[in-house]
MDTraj code that builds the backbone (N, CA, C; nanometers):
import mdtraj as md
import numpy as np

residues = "UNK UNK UNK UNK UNK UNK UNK UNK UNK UNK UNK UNK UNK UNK UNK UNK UNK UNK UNK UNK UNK UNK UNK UNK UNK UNK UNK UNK UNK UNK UNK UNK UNK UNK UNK UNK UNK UNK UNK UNK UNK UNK UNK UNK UNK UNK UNK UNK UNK UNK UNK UNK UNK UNK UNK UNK UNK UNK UNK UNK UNK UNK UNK UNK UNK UNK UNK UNK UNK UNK UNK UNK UNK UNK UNK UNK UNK UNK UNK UNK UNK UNK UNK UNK UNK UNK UNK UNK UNK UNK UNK UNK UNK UNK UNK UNK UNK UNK UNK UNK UNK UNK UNK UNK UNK UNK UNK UNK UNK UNK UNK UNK UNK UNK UNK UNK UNK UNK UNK UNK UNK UNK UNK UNK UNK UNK UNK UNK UNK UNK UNK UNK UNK UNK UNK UNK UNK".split()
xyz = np.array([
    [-7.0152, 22.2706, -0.6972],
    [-7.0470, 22.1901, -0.8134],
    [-7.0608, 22.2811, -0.9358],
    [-7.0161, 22.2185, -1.0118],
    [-7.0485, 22.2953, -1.1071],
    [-7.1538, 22.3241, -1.2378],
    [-7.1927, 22.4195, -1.2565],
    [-7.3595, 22.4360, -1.3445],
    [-7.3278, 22.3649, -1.4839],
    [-7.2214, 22.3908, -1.5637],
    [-7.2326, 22.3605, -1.6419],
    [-7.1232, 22.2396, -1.6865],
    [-7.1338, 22.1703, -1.7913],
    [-7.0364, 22.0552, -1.8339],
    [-6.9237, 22.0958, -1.9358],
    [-6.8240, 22.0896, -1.8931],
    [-6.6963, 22.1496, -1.9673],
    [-6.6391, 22.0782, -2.0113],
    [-6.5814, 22.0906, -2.1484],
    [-6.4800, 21.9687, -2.2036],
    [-6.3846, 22.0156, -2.2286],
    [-6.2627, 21.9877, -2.1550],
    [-6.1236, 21.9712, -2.0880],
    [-6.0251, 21.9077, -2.1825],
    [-5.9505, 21.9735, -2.2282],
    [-5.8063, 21.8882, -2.3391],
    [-5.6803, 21.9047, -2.1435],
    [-5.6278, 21.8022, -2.1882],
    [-5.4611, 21.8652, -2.0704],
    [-5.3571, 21.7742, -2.1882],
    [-5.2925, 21.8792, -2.2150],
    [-5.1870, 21.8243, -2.3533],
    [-5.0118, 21.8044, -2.2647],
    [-4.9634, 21.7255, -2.2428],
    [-4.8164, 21.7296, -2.2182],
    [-4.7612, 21.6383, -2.1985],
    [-4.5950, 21.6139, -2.2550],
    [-4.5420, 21.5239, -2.2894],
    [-4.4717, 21.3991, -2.1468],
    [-4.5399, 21.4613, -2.0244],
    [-4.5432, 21.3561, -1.9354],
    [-4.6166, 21.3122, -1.8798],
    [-4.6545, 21.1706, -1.9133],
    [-4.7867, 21.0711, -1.8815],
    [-4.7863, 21.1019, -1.7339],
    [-4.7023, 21.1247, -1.6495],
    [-4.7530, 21.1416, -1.4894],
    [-4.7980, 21.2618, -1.4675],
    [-4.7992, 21.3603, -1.5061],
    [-4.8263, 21.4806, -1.5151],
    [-4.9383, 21.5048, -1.5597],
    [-5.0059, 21.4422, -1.6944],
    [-5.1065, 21.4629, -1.7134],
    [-5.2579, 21.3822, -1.6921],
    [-5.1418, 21.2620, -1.6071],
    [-5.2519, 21.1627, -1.4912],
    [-5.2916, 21.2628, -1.3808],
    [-5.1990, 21.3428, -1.2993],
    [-5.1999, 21.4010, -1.2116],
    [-5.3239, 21.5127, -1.2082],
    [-5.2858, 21.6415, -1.3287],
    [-5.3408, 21.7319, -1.3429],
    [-5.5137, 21.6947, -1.3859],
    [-5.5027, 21.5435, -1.4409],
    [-5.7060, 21.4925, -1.4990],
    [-5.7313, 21.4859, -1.3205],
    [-5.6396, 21.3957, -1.2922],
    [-5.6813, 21.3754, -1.1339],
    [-5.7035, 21.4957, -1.0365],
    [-5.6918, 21.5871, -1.0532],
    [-5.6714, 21.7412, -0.9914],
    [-5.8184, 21.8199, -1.0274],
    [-5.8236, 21.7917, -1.1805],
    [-5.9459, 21.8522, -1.2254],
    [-6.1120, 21.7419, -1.1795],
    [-6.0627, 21.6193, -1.1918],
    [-6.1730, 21.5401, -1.1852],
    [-6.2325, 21.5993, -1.0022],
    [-6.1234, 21.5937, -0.9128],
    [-6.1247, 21.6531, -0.7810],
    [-6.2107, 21.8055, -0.7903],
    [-6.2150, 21.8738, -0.8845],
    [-6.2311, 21.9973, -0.9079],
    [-6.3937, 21.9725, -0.9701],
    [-6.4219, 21.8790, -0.9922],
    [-6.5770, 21.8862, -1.0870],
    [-6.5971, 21.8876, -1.2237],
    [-6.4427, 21.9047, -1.2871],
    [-6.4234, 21.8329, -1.4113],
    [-6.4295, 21.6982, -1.4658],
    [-6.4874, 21.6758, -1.5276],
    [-6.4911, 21.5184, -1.5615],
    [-6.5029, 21.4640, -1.6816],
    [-6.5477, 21.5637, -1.8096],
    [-6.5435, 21.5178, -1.9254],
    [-6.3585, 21.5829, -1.9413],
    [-6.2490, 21.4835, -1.9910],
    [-6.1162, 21.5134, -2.0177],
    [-6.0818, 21.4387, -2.0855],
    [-5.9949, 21.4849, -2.1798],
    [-5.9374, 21.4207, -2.2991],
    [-5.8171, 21.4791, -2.2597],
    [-5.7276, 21.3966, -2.3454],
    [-5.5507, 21.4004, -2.3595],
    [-5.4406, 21.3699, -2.4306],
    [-5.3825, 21.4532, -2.4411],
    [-5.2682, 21.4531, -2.5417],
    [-5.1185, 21.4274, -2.5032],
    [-5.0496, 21.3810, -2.5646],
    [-4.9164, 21.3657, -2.5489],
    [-4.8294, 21.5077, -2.6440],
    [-4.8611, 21.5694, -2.7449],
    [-4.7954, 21.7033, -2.7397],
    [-4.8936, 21.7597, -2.8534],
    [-4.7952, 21.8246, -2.9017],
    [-4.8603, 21.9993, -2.9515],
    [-4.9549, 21.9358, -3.1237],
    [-4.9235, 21.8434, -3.1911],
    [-4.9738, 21.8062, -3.3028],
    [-5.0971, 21.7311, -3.2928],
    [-5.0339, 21.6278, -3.2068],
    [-5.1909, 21.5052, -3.1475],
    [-5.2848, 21.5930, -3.0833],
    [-5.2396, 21.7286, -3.0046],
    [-5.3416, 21.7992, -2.9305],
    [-5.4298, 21.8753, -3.1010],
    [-5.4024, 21.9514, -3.2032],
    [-5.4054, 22.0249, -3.2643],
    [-5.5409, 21.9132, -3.3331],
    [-5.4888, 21.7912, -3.3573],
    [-5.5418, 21.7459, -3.4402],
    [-5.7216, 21.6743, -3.4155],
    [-5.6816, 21.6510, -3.2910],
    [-5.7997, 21.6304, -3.1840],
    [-5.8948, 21.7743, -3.1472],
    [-5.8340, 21.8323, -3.1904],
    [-5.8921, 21.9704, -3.1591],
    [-5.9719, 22.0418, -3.2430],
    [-5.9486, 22.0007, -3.3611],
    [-5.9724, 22.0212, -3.4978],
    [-6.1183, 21.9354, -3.5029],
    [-6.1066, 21.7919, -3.4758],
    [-6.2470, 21.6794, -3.4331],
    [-6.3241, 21.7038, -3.3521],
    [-6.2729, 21.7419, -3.2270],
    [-6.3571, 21.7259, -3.0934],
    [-6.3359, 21.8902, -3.0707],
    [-6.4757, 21.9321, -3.0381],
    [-6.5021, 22.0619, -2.9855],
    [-6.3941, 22.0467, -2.7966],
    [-6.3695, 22.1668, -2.7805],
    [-6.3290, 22.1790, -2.6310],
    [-6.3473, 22.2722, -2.5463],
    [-6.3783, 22.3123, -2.4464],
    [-6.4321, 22.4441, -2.4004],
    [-6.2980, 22.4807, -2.3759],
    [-6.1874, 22.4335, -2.3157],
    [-6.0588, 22.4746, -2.2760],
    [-5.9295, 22.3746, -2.2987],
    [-5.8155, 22.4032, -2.2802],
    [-5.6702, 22.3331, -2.3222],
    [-5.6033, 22.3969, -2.1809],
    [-5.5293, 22.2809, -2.1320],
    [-5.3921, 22.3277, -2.0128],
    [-5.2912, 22.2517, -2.1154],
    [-5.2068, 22.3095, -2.0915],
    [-5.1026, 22.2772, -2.2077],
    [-4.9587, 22.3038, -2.1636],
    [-4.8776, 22.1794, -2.1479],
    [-4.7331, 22.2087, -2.1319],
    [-4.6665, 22.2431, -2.2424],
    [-4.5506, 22.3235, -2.2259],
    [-4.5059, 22.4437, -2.3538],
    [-4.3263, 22.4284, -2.3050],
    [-4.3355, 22.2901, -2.2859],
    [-4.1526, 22.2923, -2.2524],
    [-4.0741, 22.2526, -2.3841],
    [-3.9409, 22.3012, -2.3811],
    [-3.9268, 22.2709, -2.4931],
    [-3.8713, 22.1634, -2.5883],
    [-3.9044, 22.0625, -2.4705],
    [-3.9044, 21.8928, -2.5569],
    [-4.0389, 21.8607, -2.5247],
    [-4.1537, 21.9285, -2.5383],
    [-4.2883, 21.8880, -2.5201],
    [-4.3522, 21.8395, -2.6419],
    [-4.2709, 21.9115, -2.7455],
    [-4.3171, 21.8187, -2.8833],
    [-4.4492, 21.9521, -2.9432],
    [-4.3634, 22.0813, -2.8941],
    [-4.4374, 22.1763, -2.9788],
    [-4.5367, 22.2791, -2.8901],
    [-4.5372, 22.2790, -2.7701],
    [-4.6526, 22.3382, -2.7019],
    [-4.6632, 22.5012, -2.7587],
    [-4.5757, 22.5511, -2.7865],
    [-4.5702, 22.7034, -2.8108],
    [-4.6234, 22.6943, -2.9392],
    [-4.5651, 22.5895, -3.0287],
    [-4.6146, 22.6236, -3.2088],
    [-4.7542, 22.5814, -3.1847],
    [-4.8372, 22.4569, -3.0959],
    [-4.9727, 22.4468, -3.1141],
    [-5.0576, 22.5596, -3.0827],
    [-4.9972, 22.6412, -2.9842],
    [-5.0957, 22.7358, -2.9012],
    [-5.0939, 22.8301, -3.0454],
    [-4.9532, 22.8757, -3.0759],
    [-4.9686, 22.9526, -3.1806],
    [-5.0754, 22.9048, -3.3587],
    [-5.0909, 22.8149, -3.3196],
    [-5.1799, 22.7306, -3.4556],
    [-5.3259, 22.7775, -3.3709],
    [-5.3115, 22.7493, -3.2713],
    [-5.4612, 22.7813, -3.2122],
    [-5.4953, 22.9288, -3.2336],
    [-5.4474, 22.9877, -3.1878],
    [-5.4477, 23.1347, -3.1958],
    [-5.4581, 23.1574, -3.3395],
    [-5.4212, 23.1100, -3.4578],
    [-5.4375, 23.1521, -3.6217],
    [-5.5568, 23.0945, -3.6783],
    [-5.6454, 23.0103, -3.5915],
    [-5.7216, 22.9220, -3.6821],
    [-5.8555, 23.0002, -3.5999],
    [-5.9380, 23.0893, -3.7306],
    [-6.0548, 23.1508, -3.6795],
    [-6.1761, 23.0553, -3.6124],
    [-6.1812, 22.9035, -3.6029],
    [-6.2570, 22.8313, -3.5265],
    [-6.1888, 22.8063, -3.3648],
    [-6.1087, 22.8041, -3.3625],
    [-6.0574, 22.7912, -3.2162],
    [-5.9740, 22.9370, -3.1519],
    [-5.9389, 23.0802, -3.2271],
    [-5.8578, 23.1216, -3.1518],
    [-5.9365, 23.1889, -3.0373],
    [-6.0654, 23.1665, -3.0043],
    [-6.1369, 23.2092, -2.8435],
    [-6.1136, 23.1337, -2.7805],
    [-6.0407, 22.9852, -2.7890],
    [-6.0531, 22.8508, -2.7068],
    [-5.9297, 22.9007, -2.5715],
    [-6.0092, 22.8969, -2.4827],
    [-5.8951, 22.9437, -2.3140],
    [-5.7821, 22.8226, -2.3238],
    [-5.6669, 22.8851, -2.3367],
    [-5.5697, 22.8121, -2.2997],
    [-5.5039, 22.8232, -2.1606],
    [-5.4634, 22.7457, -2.1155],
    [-5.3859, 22.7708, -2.0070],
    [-5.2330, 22.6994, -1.9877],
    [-5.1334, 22.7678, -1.9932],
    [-4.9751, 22.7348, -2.0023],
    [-4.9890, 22.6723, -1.8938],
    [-4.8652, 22.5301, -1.8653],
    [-4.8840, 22.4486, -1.7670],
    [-4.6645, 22.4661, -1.7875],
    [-4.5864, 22.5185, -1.7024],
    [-4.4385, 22.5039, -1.7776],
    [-4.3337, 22.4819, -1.6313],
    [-4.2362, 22.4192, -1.6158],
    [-4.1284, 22.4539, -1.5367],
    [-4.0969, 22.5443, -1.5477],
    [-4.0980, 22.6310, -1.6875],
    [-4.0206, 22.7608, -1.6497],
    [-4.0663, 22.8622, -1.6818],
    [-4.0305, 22.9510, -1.5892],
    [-4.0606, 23.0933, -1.5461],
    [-3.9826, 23.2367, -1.6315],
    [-3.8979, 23.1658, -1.6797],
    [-3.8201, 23.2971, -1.7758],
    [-3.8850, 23.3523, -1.8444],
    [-3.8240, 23.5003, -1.8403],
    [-3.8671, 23.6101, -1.9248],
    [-3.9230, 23.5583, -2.0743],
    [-3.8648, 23.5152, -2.1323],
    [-3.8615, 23.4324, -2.2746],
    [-3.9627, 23.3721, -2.3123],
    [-4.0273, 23.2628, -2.1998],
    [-4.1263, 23.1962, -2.2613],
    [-4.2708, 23.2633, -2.2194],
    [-4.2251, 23.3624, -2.0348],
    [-4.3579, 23.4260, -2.0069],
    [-4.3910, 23.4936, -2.1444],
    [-4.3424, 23.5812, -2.2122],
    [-4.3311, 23.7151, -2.3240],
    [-4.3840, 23.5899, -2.4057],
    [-4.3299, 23.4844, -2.4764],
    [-4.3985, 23.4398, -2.5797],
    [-4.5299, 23.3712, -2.5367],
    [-4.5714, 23.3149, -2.4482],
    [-4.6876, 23.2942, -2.3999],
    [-4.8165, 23.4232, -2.4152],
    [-4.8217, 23.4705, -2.3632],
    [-4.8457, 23.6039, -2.3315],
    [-4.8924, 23.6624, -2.4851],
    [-4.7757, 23.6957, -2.5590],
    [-4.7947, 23.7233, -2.6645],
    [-4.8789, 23.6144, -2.7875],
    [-4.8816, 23.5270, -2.7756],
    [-4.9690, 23.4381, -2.8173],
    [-5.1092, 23.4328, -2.7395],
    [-5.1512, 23.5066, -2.6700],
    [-5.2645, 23.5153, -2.6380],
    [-5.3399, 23.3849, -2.4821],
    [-5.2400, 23.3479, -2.4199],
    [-5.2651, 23.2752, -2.3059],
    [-5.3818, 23.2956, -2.2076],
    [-5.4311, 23.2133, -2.2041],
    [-5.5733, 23.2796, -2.0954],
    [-5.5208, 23.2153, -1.9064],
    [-5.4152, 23.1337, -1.9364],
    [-5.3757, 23.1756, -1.7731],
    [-5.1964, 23.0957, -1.7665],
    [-5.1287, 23.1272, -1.6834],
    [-5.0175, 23.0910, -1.6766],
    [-4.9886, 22.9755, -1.5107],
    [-4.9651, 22.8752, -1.5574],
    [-4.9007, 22.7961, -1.4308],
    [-4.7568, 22.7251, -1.4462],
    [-4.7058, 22.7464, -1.2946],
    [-4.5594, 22.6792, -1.3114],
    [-4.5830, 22.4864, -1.2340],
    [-4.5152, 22.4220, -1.3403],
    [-4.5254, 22.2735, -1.2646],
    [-4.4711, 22.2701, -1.1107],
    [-4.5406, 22.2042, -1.1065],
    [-4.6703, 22.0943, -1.0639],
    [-4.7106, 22.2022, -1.0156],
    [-4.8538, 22.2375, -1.0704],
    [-4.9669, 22.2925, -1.0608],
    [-5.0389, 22.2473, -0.9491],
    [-5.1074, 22.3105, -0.8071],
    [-5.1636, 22.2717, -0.7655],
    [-5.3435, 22.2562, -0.8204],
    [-5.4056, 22.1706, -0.7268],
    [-5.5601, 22.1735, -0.7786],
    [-5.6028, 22.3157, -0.7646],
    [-5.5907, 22.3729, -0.6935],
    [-5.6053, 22.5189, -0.6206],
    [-5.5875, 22.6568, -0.7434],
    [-5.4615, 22.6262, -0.7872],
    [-5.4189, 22.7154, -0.9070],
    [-5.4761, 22.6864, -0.9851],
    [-5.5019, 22.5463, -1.0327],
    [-5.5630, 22.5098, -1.1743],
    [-5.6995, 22.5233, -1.1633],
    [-5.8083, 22.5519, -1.0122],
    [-5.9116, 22.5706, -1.0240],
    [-5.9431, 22.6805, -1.0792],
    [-5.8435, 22.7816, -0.9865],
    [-5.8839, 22.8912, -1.0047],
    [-5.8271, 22.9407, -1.1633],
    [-5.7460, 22.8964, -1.1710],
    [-5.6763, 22.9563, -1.3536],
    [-5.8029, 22.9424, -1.4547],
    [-5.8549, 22.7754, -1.3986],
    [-5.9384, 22.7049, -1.5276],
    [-6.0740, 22.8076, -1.4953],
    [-6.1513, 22.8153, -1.4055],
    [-6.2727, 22.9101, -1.3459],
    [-6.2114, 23.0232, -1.4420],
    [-6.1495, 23.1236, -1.4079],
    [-6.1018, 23.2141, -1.4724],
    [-6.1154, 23.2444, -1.6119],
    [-6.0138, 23.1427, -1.7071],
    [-6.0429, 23.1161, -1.8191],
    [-6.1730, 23.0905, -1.9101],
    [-6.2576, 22.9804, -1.8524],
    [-6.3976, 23.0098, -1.8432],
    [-6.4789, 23.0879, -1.8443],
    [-6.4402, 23.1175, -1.7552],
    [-6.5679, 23.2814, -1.7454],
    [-6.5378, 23.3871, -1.8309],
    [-6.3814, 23.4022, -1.8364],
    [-6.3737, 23.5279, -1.9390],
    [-6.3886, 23.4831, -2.0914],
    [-6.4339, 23.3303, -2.1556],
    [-6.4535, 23.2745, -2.2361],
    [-6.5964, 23.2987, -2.2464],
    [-6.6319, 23.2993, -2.1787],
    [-6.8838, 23.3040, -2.1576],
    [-6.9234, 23.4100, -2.1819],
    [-6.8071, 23.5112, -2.1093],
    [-6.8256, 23.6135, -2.1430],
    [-6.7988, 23.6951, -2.2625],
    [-6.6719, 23.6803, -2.3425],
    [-6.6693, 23.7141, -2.4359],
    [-6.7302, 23.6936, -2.5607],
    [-6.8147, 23.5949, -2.5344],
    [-6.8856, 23.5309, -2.6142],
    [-7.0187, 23.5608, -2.6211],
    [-7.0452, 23.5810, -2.5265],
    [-7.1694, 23.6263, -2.4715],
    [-7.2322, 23.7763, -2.5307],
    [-7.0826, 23.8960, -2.5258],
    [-7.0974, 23.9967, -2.5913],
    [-7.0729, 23.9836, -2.7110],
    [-6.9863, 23.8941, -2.7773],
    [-6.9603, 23.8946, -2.9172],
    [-7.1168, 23.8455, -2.9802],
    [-7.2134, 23.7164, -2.8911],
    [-7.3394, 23.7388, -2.9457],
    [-7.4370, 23.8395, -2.9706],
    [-7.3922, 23.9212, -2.8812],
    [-7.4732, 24.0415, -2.8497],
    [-7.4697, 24.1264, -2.9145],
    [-7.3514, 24.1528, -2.9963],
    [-7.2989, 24.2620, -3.1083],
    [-7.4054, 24.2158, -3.2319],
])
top = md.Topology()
chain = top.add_chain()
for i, resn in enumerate(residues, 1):
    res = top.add_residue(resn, chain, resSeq=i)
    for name in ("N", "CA", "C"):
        top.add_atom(name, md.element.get_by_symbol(name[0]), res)
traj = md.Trajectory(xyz[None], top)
């Protein structure tokens, strides 16, 4: 179970997919989740509603996943926010631009609950933590 209450974005441009992945997390002890259909509606909601984390599909009829992450990453209120890439594909190309935009975990579709526990745990923690010392400074 989990100690604390996390609020969950899953942004991507297929409604079964991102039924699937709430359903994966709710299984997981997630339960506050919100959702997006792509990279602008996510941005803009994001901007309103605080989020502890984003899984985010980054394909490239997703309707922007790479330019939102990259908006996230420029905007000094959200660029600590853990993202996590959710993509079919595995090429050199999009790992490198992921990556380079600052990704806090990488998954290939369909994500199991298993990966996304452990990606999202992951992300998290190195989020508490960095934060934790950045209070500390």
């Amino acid at each position: 179970m989990l100690q604390r209450r996390f609020r969950i974005m899953v942004v991507d441009s297929h409604p079964a997919l991102r039924m699937q992945i709430c359903s994966q997390l709710r299984e997981l002890g997630y339960d506050d989740l919100t959702c997006a259909h792509d990279g602008p509606s996510a941005l803009a909601r994001l901007k309103a509603e605080p989020m502890d984390a984003v899984i985010m599909g980054v394909e490239s009829t997703d309707g922007g996943g790479l330019e939102a992450l990259a908006a996230i990453r420029a905007d000094p209120e959200m660029r600590h926010l853990p993202v996590v890439v959710v993509t079919a594909r595995a090429d050199p190309e999009t790992v490198k631009a992921s990556l380079a935009l600052g990704v806090s975990g990488y998954l290939i579709k369909p994500p199991t609950a298993a990966a996304i526990g452990t990606c999202l745990s992951r992300a998290l923690w190195d989020n508490e933590n960095i934060e934790r010392s950045g209070r500390a400074a």
